[in-house]
Wavefront OBJ file of the C-alpha trace (Angstrom):
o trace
v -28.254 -24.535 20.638
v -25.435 -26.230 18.625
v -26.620 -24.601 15.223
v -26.801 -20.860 16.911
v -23.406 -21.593 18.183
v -21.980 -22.835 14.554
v -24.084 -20.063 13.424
v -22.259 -17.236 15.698
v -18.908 -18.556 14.491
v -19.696 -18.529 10.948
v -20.611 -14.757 11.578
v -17.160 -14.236 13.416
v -15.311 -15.410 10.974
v -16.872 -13.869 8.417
v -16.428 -10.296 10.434
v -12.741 -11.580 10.878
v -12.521 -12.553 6.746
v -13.502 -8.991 6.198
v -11.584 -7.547 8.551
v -8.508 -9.278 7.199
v -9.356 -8.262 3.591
v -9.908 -4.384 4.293
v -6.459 -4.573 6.005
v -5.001 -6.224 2.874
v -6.455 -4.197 0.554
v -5.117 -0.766 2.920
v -1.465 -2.073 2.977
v -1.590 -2.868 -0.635
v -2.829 0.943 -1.325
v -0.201 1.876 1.332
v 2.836 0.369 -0.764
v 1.021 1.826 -4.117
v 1.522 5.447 -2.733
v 5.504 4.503 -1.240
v 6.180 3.057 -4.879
v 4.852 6.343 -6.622
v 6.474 8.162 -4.228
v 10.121 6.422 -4.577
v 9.317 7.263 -8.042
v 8.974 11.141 -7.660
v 12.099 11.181 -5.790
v 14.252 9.406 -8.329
v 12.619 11.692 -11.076
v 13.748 14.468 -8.499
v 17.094 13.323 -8.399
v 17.164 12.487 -11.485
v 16.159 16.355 -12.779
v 18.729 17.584 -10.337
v 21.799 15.525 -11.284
v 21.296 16.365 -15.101
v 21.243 20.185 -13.807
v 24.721 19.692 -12.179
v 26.044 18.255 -15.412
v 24.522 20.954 -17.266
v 25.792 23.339 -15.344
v 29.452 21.900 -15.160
v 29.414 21.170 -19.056
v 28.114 25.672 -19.506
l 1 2 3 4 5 6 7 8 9 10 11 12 13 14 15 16 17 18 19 20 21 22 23 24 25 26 27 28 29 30 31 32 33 34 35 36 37 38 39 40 41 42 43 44 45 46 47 48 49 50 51 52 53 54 55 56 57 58
C-alpha cells in the first residue's frame, strides 16, 4: 500500500516536472519571438528615420 502510494506521487510529480518544463520551454519561445520582433520594429524605425533625413538633406 505504502509503495503504490510513493509510487503514485513519484508519477505526479513527474507529470508536474513535465508540465513545468513544457511551460518553460513555451515562455522561453514566447520571449524569442517578442525579442525578434522588437528587433523588426527598430529596423523599421530605423529605415524610416534615415528616409526623413534623406529626404530633408534632397
Amino acid at each position: 500500500m505504502l509503495k503504490i502510494k510513493k509510487q503514485e506521487i513519484e508519477k505526479l510529480r513527474e507529470v508536474g516536472a513535465k508540465k513545468f518544463k513544457k511551460e518553460q520551454n513555451k515562455r522561453f519561445l514566447k520571449k524569442e519571438v517578442q525579442a525578434e520582433e522588437e528587433q523588426d520594429r527598430l529596423i523599421a524605425q530605423e529605415d524610416i528615420l534615415n528616409e526623413i533625413k534623406f529626404n530633408y538633406i534632397n
